[in-house]
DOFI-480493 format. One line per 5 residues: number of its first residue (from 1); their letters; for each residue x, y, z of C-alpha. Coordinates in nm, 3 decimals, m for minus. Layout:
NUM> A> X:Y:Z; ...
***
This chain:
1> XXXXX> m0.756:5.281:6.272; m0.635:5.555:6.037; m0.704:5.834:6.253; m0.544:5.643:6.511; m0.210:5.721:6.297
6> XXXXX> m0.311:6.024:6.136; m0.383:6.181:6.500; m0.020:6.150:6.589; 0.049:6.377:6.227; m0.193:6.608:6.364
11> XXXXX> m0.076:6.671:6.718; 0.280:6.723:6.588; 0.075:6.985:6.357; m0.062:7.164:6.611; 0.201:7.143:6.825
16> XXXXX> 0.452:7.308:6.611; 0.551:7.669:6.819; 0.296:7.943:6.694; 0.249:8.099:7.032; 0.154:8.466:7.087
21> XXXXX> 0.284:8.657:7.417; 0.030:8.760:7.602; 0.179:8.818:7.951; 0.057:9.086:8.216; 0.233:9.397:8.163
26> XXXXX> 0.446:9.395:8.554; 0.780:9.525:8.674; 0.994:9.248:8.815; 1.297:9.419:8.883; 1.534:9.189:8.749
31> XXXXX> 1.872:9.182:8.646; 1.848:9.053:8.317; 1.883:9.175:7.929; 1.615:8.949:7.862; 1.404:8.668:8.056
36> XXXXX> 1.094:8.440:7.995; 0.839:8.256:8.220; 0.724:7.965:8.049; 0.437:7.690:8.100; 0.614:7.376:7.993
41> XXXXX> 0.333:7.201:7.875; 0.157:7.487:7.687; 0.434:7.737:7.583; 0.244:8.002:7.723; 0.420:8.284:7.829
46> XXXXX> 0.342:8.447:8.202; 0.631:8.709:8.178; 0.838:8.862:7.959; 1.110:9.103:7.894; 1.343:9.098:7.578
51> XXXXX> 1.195:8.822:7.474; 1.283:8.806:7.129; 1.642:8.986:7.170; 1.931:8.749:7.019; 2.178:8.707:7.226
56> XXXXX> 2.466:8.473:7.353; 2.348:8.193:7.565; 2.670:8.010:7.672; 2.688:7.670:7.822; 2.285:7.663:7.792
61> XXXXX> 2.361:7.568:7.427; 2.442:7.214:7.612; 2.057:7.146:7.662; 2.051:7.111:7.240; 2.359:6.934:7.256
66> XXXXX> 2.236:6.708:7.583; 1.879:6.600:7.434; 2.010:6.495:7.078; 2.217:6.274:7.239; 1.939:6.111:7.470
71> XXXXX> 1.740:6.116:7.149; 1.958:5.980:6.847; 2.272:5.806:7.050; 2.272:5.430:7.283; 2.337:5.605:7.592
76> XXXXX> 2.530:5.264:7.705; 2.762:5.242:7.360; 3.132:5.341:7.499; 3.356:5.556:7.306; 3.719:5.587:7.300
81> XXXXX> 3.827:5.969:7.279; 4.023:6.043:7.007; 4.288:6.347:7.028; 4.167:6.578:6.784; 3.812:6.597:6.942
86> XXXXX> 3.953:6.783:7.256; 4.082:7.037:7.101; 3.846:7.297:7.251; 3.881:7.589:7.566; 3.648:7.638:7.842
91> XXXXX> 3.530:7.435:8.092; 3.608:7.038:8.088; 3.507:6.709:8.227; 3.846:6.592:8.224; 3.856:6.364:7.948
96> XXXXX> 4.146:6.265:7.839; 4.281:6.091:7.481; 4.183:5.716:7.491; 3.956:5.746:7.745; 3.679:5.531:7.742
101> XXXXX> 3.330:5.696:7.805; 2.981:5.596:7.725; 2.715:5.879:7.589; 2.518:5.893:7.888; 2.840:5.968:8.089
106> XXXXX> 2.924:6.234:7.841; 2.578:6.385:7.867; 2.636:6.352:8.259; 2.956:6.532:8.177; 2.758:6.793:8.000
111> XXXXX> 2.457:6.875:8.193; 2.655:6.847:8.562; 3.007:6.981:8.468; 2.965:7.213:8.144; 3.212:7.021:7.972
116> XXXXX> 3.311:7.154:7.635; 3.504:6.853:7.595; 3.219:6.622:7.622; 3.046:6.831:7.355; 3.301:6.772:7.136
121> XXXXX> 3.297:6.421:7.180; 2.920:6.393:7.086; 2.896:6.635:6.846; 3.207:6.450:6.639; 3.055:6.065:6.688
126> XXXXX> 2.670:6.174:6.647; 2.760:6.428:6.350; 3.050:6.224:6.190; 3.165:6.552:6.244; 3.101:6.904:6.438
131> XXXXX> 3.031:7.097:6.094; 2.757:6.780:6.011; 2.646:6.786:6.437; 2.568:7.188:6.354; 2.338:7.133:6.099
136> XXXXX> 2.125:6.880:6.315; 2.112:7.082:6.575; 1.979:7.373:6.378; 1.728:7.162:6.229; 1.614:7.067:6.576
141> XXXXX> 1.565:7.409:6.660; 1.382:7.420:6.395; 1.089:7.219:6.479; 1.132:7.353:6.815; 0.978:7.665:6.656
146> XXXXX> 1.334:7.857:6.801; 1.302:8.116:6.445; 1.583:8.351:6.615; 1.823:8.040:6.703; 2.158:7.977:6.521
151> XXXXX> 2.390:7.765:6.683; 2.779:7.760:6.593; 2.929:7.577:6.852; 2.796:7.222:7.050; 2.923:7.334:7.326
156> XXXXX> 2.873:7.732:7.339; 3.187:7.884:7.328; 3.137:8.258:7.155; 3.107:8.281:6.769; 2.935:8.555:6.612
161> XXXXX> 2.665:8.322:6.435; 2.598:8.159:6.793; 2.289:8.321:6.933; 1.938:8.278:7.078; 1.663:8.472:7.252
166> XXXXX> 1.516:8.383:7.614; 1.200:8.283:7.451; 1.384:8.052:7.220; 1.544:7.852:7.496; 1.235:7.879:7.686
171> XXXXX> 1.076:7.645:7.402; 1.410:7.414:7.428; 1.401:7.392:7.757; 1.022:7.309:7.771; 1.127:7.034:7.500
176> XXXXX> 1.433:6.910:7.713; 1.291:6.856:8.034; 0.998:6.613:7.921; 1.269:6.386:7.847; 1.237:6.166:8.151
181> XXXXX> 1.629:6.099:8.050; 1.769:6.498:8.072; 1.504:6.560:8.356; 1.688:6.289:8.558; 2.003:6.385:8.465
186> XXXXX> 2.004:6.775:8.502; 1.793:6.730:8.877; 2.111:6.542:9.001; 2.314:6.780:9.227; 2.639:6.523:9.193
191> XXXXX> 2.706:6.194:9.025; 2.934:5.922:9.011; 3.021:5.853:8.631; 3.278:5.592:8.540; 3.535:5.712:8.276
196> XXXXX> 3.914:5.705:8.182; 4.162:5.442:8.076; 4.075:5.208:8.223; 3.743:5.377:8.335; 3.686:5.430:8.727
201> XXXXX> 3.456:5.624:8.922; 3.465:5.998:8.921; 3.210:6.223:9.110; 3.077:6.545:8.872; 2.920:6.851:9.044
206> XXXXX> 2.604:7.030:8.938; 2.672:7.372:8.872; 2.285:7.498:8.913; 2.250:7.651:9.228; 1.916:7.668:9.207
211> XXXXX> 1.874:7.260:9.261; 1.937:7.350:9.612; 1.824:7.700:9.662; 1.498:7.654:9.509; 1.228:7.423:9.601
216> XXXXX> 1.076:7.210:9.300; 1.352:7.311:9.058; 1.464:6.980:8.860; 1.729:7.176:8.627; 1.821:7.266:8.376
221> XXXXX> 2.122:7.392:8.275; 2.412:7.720:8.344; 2.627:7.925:8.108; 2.884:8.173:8.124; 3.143:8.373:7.905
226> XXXXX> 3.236:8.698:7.881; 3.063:8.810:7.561; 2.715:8.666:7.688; 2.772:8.718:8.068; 2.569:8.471:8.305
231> XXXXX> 2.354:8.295:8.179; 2.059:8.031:8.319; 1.793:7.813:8.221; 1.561:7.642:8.515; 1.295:7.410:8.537
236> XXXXX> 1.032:7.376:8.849; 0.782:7.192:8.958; 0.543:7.239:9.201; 0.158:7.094:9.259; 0.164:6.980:8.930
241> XXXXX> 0.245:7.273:8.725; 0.607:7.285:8.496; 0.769:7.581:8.479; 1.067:7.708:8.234; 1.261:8.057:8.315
246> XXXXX> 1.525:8.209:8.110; 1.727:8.462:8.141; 2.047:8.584:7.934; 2.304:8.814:8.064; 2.231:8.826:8.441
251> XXXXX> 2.438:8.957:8.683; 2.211:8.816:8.976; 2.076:8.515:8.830; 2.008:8.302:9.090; 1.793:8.584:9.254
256> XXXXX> 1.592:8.672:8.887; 1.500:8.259:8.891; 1.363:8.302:9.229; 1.154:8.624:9.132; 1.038:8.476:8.808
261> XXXXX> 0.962:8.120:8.909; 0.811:8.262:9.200; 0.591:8.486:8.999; 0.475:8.204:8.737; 0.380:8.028:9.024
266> XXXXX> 0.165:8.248:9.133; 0.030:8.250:8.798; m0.095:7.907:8.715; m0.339:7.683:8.786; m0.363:7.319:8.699
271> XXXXX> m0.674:7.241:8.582; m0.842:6.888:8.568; m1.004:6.803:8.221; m1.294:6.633:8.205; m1.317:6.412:7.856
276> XXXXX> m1.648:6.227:7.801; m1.639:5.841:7.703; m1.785:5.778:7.391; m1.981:5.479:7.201; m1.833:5.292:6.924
281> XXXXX> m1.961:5.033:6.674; m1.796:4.698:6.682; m1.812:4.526:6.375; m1.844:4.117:6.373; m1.896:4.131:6.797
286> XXXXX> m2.154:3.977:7.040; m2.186:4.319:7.088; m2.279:4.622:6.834; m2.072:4.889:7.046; m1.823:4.930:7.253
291> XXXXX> m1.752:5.208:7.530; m1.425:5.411:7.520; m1.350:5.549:7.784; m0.997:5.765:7.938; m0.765:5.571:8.009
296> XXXXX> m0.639:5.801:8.294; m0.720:6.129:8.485; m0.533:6.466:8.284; m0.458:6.827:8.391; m0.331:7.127:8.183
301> XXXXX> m0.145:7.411:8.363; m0.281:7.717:8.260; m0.245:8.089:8.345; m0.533:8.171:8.544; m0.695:8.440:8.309
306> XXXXX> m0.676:8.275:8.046; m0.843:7.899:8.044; m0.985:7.829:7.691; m0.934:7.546:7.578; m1.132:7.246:7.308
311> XXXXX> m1.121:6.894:7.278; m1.095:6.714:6.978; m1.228:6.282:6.957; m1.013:6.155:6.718; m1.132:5.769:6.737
316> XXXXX> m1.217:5.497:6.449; m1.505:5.458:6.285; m1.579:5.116:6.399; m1.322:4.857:6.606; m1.316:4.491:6.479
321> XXXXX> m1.409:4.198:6.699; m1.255:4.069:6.938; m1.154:4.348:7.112; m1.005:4.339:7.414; m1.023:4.583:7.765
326> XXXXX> m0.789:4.827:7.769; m0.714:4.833:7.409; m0.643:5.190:7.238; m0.978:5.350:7.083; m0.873:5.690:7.007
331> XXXXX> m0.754:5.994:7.165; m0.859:6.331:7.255; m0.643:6.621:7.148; m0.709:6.911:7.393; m0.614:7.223:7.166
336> XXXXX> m0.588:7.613:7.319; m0.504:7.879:7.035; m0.421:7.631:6.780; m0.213:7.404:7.032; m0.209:7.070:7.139
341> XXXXX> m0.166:7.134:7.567; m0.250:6.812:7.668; m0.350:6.454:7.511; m0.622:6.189:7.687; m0.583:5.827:7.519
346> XXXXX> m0.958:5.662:7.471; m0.945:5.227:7.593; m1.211:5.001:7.573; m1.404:4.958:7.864; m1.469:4.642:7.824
351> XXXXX> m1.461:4.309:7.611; m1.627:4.196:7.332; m1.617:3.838:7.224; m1.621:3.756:6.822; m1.987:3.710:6.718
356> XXXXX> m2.038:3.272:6.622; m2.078:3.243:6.252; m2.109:2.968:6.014; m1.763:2.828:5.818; m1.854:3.003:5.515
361> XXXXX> m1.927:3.337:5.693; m1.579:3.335:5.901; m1.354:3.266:5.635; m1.492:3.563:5.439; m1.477:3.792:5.747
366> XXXXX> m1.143:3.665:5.839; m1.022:3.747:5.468; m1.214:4.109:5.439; m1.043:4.151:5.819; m0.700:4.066:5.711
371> XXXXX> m0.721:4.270:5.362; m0.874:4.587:5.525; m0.529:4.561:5.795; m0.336:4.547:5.484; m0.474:4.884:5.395
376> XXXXX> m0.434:5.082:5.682; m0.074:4.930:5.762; m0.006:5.071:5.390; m0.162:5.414:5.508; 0.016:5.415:5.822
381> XXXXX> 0.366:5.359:5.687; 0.290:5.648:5.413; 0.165:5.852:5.741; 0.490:5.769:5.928; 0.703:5.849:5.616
386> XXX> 0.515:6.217:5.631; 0.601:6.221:5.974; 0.925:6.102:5.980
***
């Protein structure tokens, strides 16, 4: 039971961004002044250029901005906008002072329409203010592993200390779209989002092209001003694989996506895993062991010259009778440089009934049960507080 916690601190371990670039050294003739490939799942890079050059990144700042609201705020709490929080430029989702808005239709406001003004909104309530918002969303970057990130602005309006690199938002956007949340959200081409004074229905327009001139692209997000030029992050999906592109500063973005998505593609395969069940010993069962097996088939998208990978059984020792089909045994970590790319929960395959014993015997193994729980739910809330 305490690796069962203490495997969550280690995948967040090995999960933490320590990728190296290994792409194939091609010529994809795109506009760009810098652009990244990325497998979602992984954070393996098929193609680079620039990777690592800061630069502006616009309205894609809203993709930080989106996913700490989806994480932190109740998307169904309603706000009333206050004045001085739309006092910004730029583009808008019309929100007006006293308007009454709930965070998910601000995020809809962010992710479809590039509203600033929505930005402002969450940044103030989910900050306390935008100064306090700033710091959280540098922290998030953070753990995101983004080490040439600074953001100024929740919204992405130019600042001098407001900058990023295509590989850094290639790791955010990774992040962002496994939020079942933003991936619904920023694959909507339109929505109707209720807001105003008294609030009524208003219909918000995607900005990404690429929803509709790309097959299997399910966002992400645009940007534009002049200091950073146009800029785009995308998400597809296709046969199983995720992809992430980037690029900053592109005068023919839509085309680039196309070329690099198209590319990646071509890139990756999805592999199926094969974990192993394993035995464990029961302790106070009908039965001495118990089989674990996986609870569900699992694939990791990998570039196709490059498909090393090890699994790691991180399971108890024993399991205490009764225990039940289908209840949690372990996991297996499947790790590639140092990574965690993909994670296989272990179940019990089957039942096993509490082994008959005499009055005497059960009270004492009922007490030892209940004191050794004590124990580990002690360890796990010290984990957790590690974690947290």
């Amino acid at each position: 039971m305490i690796k069962k916690y203490f495997s969550l601190f280690l995948c967040i371990l090995v999960s933490i961004p320590v990728f190296s670039i290994r792409p194939k050294a091609v010529s994809l003739g795109i506009s760009a002044s810098a652009a990244v490939v990325m497998v979602a799942q992984t954070g393996e890079v098929i193609y680079e250029y620039n990777a690592h050059k800061q630069l502006s990144m616009a309205s894609t700042t809203k993709i930080m901005t989106s996913l700490l609201a989806l994480e932190k705020a109740d998307l169904n709490k309603e706000i009333t906008v206050r004045e001085e929080e739309l006092k910004v430029e730029g583009t808008s989702m019309g929100l007006l002072a006293g308007d009454k808005v709930t965070y998910e239709g601000l995020v809809y406001g962010m992710l479809l329409q590039s509203g600033n003004d929505a930005a402002n909104v969450v940044a103030s309530r989910l900050g306390k203010n935008i100064d306090n918002f700033i710091v959280m969303m540098n922290k998030r970057a953070v753990e995101l592993g983004m080490k040439n990130t600074h953001f100024a602005t929740p919204s992405g309006l130019d600042d001098d200390e407001h900058y990023s690199t295509a590989y850094d938002m290639a790791l955010l956007g990774s992040e962002a779209i496994k939020n079942p949340d933003f991936r619904y959200i920023s694959s909507q081409t339109s929505a109707r989002v209720y807001y105003g004074n008294p609030p009524y229905s208003r219909t918000l327009t995607n900005h990404n092209k690429m929803l509709k001139m790309y097959d299997g692209c399910i966002g992400l997000k645009t940007g534009f001003t002049k200091k950073s030029g146009r800029c785009l992050v995308t998400a597809a999906e296709r046969d199983g694989i995720l992809l992430v592109a980037v690029t900053l500063n592109a005068p023919d973005d839509w085309n680039d996506h196309k070329i690099l998505l198209d590319y990646g593609f071509s890139e990756v395969e999805n592999k199926h895993l094969e974990p192993q069940s394993v035995k464990l010993p029961v302790v106070g069962g009908v039965s001495d062991k118990v089989t674990a097996v996986p609870a569900m088939d699992a694939y990791v998208n990998l570039i196709s010259d490059y498909s090393e990978y090890k699994p790691v059984y991180l399971v108890d020792k024993f399991m205490y009778a009764p225990v039940e089909k289908g209840e949690i045994a372990g996991k297996i970590l499947y790790l590639s440089d140092g990574r965690c790319v993909a994670e296989v929960l272990l179940i019990a395959n089957e039942t096993i009934a509490l082994k008959k014993v005499n009055k005497k015997e059960k009270s004492f193994r009922i007490r030892f049960r209940n004191y050794m729980k004590s124990i580990f739910e002690k360890l796990r809330r010290k984990i957790w507080q590690i974690t947290a």
